[in-house]
KOLTOR-303884 format. One record per residue (C-alpha): residue in one letter; x, y, z. Coordinates in pm, whole numbers, padded with zeros to 5 digits, always signed. Layout:
BEGIN
aXYZ ...
END
This chain:
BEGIN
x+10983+09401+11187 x+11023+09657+10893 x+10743+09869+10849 x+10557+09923+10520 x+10720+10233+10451 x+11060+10078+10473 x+10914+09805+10265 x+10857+10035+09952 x+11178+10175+09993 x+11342+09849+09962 x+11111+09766+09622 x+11327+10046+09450 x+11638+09845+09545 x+11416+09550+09374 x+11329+09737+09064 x+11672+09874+08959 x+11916+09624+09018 x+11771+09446+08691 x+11935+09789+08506 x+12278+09734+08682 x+12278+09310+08673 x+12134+09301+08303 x+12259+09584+08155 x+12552+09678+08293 x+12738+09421+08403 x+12633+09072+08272 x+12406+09061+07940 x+12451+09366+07755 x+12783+09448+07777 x+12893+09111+07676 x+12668+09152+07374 x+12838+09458+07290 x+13173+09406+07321 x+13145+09010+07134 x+12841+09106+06849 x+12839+09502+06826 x+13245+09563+06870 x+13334+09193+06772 x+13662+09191+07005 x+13647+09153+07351 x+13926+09357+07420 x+13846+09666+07221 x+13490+09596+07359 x+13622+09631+07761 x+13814+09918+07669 x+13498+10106+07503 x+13233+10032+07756 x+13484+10126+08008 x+13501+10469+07868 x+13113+10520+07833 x+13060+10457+08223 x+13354+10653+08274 x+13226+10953+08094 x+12859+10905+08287 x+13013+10887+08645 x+13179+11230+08587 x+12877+11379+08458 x+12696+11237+08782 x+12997+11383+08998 x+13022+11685+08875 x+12626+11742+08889 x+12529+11547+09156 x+12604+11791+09437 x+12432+12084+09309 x+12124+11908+09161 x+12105+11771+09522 x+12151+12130+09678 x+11852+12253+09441 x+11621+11973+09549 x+11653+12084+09926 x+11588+12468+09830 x+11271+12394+09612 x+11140+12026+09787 x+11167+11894+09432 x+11342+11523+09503 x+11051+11323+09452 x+11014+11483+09120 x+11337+11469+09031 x+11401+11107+09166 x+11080+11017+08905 x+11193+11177+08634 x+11542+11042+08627 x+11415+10715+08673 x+11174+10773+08386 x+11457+10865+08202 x+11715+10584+08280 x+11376+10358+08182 x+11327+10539+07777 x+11746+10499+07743 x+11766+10146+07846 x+11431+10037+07680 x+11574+10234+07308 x+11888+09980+07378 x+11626+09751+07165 x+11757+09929+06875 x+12156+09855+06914 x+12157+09572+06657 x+12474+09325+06625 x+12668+09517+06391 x+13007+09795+06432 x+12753+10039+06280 x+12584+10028+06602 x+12911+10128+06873 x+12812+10481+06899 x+12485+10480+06923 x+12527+10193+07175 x+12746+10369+07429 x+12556+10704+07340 x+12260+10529+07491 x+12414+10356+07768 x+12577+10685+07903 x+12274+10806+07930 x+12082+10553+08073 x+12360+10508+08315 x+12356+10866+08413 x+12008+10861+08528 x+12007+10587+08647 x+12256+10750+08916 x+12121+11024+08980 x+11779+10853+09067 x+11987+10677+09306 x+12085+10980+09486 x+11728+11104+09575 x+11679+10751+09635 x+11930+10708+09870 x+11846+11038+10048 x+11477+10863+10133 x+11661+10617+10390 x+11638+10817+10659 x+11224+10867+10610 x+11211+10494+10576 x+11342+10403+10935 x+11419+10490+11281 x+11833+10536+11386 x+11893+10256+11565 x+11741+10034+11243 x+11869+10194+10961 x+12166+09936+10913 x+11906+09695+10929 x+11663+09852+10656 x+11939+09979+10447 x+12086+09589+10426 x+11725+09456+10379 x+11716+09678+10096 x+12043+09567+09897 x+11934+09196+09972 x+11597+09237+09792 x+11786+09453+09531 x+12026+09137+09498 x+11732+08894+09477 x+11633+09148+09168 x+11900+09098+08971 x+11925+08749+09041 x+11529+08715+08922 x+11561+08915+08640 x+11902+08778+08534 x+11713+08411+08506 x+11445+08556+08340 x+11676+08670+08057 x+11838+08395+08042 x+11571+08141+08010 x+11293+08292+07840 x+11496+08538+07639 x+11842+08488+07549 x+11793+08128+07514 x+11428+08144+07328 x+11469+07971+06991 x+11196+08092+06880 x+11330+08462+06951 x+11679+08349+06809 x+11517+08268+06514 x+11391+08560+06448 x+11686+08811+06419 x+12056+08753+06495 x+12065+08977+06842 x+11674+09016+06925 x+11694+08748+07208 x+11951+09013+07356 x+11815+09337+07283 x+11448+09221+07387 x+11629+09221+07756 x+11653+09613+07737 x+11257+09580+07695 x+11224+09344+07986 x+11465+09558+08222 x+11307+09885+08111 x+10944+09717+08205 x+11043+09596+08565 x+11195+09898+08673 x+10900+10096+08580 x+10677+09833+08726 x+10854+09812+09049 x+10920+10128+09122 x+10559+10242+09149 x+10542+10138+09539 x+10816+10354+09652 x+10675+10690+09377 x+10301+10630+09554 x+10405+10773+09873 x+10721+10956+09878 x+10601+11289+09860 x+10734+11486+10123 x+10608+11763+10320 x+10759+12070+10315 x+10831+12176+10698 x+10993+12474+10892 x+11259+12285+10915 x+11372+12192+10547 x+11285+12541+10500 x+11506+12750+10763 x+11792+12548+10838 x+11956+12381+10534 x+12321+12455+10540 x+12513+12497+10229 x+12754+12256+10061 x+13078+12429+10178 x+12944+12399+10545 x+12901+12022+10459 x+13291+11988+10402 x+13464+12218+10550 x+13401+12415+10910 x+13780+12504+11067 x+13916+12176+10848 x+13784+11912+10690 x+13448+11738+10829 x+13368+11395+10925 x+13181+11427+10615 x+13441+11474+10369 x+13687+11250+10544 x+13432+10968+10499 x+13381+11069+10141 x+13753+11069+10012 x+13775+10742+10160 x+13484+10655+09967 x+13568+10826+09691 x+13866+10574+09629 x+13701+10194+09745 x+13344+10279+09554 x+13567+10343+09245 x+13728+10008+09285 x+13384+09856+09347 x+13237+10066+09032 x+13549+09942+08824 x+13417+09554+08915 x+13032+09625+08873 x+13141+09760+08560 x+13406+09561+08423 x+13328+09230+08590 x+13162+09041+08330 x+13350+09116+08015 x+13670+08993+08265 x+13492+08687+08351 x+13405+08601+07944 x+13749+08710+07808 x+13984+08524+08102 x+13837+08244+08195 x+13600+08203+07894 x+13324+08114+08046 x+13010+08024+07865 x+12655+08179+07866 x+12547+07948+08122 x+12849+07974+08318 x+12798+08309+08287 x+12474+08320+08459 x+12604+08049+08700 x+12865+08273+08786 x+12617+08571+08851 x+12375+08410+09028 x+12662+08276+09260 x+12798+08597+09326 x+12428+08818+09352 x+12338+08495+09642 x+12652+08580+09790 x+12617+08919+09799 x+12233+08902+09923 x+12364+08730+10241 x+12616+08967+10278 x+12416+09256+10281 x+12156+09124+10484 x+12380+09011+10774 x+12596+09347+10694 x+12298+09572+10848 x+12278+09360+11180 x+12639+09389+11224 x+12610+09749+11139 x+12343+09814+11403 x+12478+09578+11655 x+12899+09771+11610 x+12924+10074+11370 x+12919+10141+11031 x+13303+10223+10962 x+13432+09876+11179 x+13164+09703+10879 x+13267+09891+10591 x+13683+09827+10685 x+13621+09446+10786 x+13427+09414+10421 x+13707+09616+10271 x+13963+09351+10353 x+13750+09074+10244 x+13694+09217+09933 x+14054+09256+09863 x+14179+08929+09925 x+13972+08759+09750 x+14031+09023+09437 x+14409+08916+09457 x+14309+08588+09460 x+14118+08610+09128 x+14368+08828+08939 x+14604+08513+08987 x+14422+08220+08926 x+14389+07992+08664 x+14118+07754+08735 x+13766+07821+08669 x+13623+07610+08945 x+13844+07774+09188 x+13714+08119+08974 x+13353+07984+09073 x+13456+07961+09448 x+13649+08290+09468 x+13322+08511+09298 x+13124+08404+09597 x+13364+08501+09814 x+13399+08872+09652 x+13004+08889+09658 x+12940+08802+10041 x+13169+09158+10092 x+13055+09383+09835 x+12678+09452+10016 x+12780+09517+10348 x+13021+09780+10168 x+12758+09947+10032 x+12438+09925+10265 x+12684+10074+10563 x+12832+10358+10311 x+12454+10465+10254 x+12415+10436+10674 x+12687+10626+10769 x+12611+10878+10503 x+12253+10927+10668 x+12382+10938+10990 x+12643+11180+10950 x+12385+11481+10800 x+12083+11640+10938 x+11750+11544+10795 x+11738+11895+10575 x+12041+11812+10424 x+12001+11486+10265 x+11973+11559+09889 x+12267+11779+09880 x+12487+11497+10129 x+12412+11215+09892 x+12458+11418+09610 x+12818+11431+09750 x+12761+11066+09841 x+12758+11010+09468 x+13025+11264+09379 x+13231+11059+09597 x+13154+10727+09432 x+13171+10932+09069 x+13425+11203+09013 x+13732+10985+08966 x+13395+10678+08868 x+13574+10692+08539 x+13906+10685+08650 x+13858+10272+08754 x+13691+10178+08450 x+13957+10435+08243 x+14237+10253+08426 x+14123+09953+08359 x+14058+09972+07945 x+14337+10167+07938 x+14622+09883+08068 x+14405+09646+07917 x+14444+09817+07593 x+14820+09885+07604 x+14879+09531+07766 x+14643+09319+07590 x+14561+09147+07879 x+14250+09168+08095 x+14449+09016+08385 x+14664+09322+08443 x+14385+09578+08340 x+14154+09451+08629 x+14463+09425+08887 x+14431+09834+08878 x+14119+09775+09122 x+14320+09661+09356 x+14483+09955+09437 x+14138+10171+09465 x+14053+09904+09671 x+14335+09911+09924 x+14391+10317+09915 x+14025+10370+10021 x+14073+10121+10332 x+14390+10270+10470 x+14206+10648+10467 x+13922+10478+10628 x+14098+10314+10920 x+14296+10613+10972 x+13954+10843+11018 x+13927+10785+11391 x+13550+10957+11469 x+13316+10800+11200 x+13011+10659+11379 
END
C-alpha cells in the first residue's frame, strides 16, 4: 500500500499533466497552428521550433542548476518557483488571440512556460527516491504516471465540454473558448500541486553536506559510467518520445483530419492506454529490472509507430494510438527508476538534472527534424517517420549496455 508521502508525490504527476495534455500536445497547439498561424503545416513546423529551442535551454541548464541545488539544499525552492513560473506563462497564453499578429508572442510564451515546466520536473523527479523504499519505487514511480495520465485525461474533458464547446463562451469572442483553457490548466496545476509543496522540505544532513560528488564523477571514473551509458541511450528514445508528445496532435489533425471530438476521442484513448501501461510497467519493473521494461516498451512503441506512419484508415488510426499509449508509460516511469537507482541519495538534483539533459540537449533536434522534412516535403507523413529512427537508435544502445539494474 503506498504511503501518504508517496501519495503527494504522485498528485504532482496529477497536477501537471493538464500543462503537457492541454497545452502542449492536444488543445493549444492545434489552436495555434489552425487560428493563430492559419496553416497546419507552417503551424507544425513553428511549434516544433519553440519546444525545440526550450529543451536546449533545459539541457544546457539543467545539470548545473541541479548541481547548485545539492550545494545550497535549495530544490524545494527551486522546484516551487519553476512551477510558479510555468503556471504565470501558461495562464498569460489567455492573451494569444486568433490572429498572425499573435505567432510570436505565442511561441515566446510557450517556450517559456515549457521551460519551467521542465525544470520543475527535474527537482520533481529527484523527490522519488524520498517518496519510497527500493524495492517499491517501480511501483510508486508507475502509480505516479497513471494518476498523471488520469490528469490529463480529466482535464482534457473538462476543456472540451465546458470550454471549448461552451456556446455561450463561443459567443463571446472568436478563440476565448480556447484561450480560457490556459486559465483552467494554469489553475489546476497550482491547485494540485499544493500537496506535494506542503511537505517536501528537506533536511539538510551530514550527508548531503560532505559527500556530494561532482558532475564529472557522475559520468566519467576510468570510462564512461553506468550513468552516462544509460543516459545516451536515453538521450536518443526520450527525443523520439518528446518529438510525439510534441508533435502528436497537429499529426493526428493534419493526416487523418480528425475532428475536435475525434480529437479528444483519440486522446482520451491513448492517455487510458497509457495509464494502464504505466501502472502495470512499475510491477513489472519491481518484479524484473528496469532496463528488460524500458527495451520490451521500446519495441512496442516502435511497431506500432511504423504502423501509423503507413496507414490510411482512421479507425485502424484509432486502434493503433492505443497501442502506442499502453508503451509510452512504462518507458518513462522505469527511466525515472533506474535513474534513482543508479545515484546516491546526495546526488539526486544534479543526476536528474542530467536525466533531463539527456531527454533535452538534442529535445529540439526531434521536433527540428520533424518541421524541418515536414516543411521541405510538405507532408506530415514523412516529417513524423524521423521519430522512428530516435526511437530505434536509443533501443539498440540500450540492449547493448549489459550492467543497468
Amino acid at each position: 500500500m503506498l504511503k501518504i508521502n508517496a501519495l503527494r508525490y504522485s498528485l504532482y504527476d496529477f497536477a501537471n499533466s493538464a500543462f503537457t495534455t492541454v497545452i502542449i500536445t492536444f488543445v493549444f497547439s492545434n489552436y495555434f497552428a489552425n487560428s493563430i498561424v492559419q496553416d497546419t503545416v507552417k503551424g507544425q513546423a513553428y511549434w516544433g521550433w519553440a519546444i525545440s529551442v526550450s529543451g536546449l535551454g533545459i539541457a544546457l541548464s539543467g545539470p548545473f542548476l541541479g548541481r547548485w541545488a545539492d550545494q545550497k539544499h535549495l530544490s524545494s525552492l527551486i522546484l516551487k518557483m519553476s512551477t510558479y513560473l510555468c503556471i504565470v506563462f501558461t495562464a498569460s497564453l489567455w492573451f494569444a488571440k486568433p490572429s498572425t499578429e499573435y505567432i510570436i508572442f505565442t511561441l515566446v510564451l510557450v517556450g517559456c512556460a515549457n521551460y519551467f515546466y521542465e525544470l520543475s520536473s527535474v527537482f520533481y523527479n529527484a523527490f522519488l527516491i524520498h517518496s519510497a523504499d527500493q524495492p517499491h519505487l517501480g511501483k510508486v514511480s508507475g502509480f505516479a504516471f497513471a494518476l498523471g495520465y488520469l490528469g490529463g485525461i480529466i482535464t482534457l474533458i473538462l476543456s472540451i465540454f465546458f470550454l471549448i464547446q461552451s456556446e455561450t463562451l463561443t459567443s463571446l469572442d472568436h478563440g476565448i473558448n480556447v484561450r480560457a483553457c490556459a486559465i483552467f490548466v494554469a489553475l489546476w496545476f497550482l491547485l494540485f500541486s499544493y500537496p506535494l509543496f506542503s511537505k517536501i522540505q528537506l533536511p539538510k544532513t551530514q550527508t548531503q553536506l560532505n559527500q556530494s560528488r561532482s558532475l564529472k564523477t557522475l559520468l566519467w571514473k576510468e570510462g564512461l559510467t553506468r550513468t552516462s551509458r544509460f543516459l545516451l541511450a536515453r538521450l536518443l528514445y526520450a527525443d523520439g518520445l518528446n518529438t510525439i508528445f510534441v508533435m502528436g496532435g497537429i499529426f493526428a489533425v493534419g493526416v487523418f483530419q480528425l475532428s475536435l471530438n475525434e480529437l479528444l476521442m483519440m486522446s482520451v484513448l491513448m492517455n487510458i492506454a497509457a495509464l494502464l501501461g504505466a501502472s502495470l510497467g512499475g510491477y513489472m519493473n519491481d518484479r524484473y529490472d528496469s532496463k528488460t521494461t524500458i527495451s520490451s516498451s521500446l519495441l512496442g512503441l516502435i511497431f506500432f509507430s511504423i504502423c501509423i506512419v503507413f496507414i490510411q484508415s482512421k479507425m485502424y488510426f484509432f486502434i493503433l494510438s492505443f497501442g502506442l499509449g499502453l508503451f509510452i508509460g512504462p518507458i518513462q516511469s522505469a527511466s525515472r527508476v533506474m535513474m534513482t537507482k543508479l545515484t546516491q541519495m546526495e546526488d539526486q538534483n544534479k543526476a536528474f538534472g542530467l536525466f533531463a539533459t539527456s531527454g533535452k540537449l538534442t529535445s529540439f533536434f526531434g521536433p527540428f527534424l520533424v518541421a524541418t522534412l515536414t516543411f521541405i516535403t510538405e507532408s506530415q507523413r514523412i516529417g513524423f517517420a524521423a521519430v522512428l529512427c530516435l526511437l530505434i537508435a536509443g533501443w539498440i544502445l540500450l540492449h547493448r549496455t549489459k550492467d543497468l539494474p
